[in-house]
C-alpha positions as CSV (number, residue, x, y, z in Angstrom):
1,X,-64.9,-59.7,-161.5
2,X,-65.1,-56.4,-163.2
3,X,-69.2,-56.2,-161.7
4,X,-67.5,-56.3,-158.0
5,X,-65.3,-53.6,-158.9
6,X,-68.4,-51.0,-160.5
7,X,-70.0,-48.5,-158.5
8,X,-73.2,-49.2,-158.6
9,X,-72.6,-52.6,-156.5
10,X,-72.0,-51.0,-153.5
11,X,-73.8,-51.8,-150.6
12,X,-75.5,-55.1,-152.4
13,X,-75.1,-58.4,-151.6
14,X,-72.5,-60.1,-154.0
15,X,-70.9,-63.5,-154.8
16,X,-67.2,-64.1,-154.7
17,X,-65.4,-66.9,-155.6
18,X,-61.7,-67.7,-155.1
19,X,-58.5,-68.6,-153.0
20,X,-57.8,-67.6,-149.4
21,X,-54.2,-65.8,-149.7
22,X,-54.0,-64.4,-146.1
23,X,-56.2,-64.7,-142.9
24,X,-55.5,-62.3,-140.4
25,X,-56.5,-59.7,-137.4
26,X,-57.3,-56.3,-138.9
27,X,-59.4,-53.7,-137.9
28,X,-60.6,-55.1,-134.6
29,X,-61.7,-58.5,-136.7
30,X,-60.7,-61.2,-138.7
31,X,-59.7,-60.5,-142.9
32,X,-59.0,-63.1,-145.5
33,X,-57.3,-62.1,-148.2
34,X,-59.0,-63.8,-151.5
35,X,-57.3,-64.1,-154.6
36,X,-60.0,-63.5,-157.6
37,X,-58.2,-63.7,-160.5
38,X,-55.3,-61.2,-160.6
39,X,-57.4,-59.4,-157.8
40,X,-56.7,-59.6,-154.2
41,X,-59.7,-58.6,-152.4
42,X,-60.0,-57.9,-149.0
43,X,-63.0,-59.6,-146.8
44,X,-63.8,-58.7,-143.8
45,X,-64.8,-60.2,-140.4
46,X,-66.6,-58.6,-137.4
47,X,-65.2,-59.4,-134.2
48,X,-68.6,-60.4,-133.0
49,X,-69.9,-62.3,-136.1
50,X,-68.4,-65.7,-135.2
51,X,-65.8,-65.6,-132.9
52,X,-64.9,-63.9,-129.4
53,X,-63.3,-61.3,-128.5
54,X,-59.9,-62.2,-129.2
55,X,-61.4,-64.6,-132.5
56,X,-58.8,-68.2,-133.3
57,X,-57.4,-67.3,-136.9
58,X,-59.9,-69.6,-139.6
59,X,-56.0,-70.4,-141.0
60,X,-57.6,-73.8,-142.4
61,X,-58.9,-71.9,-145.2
62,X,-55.2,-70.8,-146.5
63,X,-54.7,-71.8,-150.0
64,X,-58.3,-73.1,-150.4
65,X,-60.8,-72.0,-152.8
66,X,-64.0,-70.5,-151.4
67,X,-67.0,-68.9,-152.0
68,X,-68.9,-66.1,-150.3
69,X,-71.7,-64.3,-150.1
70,X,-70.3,-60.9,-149.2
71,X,-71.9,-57.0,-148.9
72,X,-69.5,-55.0,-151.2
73,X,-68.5,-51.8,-149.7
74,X,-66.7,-48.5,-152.0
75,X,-63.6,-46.9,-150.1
76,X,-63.1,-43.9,-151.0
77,X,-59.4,-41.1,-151.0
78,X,-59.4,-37.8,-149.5
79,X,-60.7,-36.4,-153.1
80,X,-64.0,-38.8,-152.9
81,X,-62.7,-40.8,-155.5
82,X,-63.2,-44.2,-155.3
83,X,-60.2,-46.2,-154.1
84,X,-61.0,-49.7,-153.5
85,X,-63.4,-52.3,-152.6
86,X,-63.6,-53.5,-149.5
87,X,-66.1,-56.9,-148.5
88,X,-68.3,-57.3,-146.1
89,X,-68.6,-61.1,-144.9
90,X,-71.3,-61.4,-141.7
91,X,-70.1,-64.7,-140.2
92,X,-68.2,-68.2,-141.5
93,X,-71.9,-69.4,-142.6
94,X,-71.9,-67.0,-145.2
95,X,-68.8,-68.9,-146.5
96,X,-68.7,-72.1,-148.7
97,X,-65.6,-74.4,-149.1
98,X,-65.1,-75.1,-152.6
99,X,-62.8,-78.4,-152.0
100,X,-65.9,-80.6,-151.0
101,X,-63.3,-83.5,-149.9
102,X,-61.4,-81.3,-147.2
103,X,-65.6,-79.5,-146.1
104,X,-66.7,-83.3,-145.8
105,X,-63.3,-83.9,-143.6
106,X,-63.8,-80.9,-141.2
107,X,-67.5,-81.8,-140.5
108,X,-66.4,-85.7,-139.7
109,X,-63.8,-84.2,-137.3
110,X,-66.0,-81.8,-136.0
111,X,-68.9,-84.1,-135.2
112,X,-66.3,-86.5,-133.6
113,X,-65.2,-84.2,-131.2
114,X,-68.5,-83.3,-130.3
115,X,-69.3,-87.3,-129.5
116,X,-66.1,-87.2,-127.7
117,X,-67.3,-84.5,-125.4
118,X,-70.3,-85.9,-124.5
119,X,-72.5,-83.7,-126.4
């Protein structure tokens, strides 16, 4: 945890693993909240990465332990000091269920609805 938190990680690709605390619209996109140990980290959404304009909450993932694959990003006060992390998550694909059960479940469900359509 403490690498995510240094400096010299910003702008790099990073690894993340935790529980989904909070999923909600901020800053024009979506944001989970992840729980990394005592850390709650902020990931961030585009509008455009995987949803619409107005984007359907991922609220599944409350409570659930993930994984992603995140560009960390330094935020910075008013004296340049750093502040806080913010991540950086491009789309859903860059994000791994960790409960393979409930990943396996969503997929059937998914698929079935998809043969239920007609497509």
């Amino acid at each position: 945890m403490e690498a995510i938190l240094a400096p010299k990680d910003c702008s790099q690709w990073v690894q993340v693993e935790g529980v989904v605390k909070r999923v909600a619209y901020e800053n024009g996109g979506v944001t989970l909240c992840i729980q990394v140990g005592e850390y709650p980290l902020p990931v961030e959404l585009p509008r455009n990465a995987h949803f619409g304009t107005k984007p359907a909450l991922p609220s599944y993932l409350l409570e659930h332990r993930v994984r992603v694959q995140v560009v960390a990003a330094t935020q910075f006060n008013d004296q340049r000091q750093m502040s806080g992390r913010m991540l950086y998550l491009p789309g859903l694909e860059f994000l791994t269920e960790m409960d393979a059960e409930m990943a396996s479940a969503r997929r059937r469900r998914k698929h079935e609805n998809r043969l239920g359509a007609g497509t």
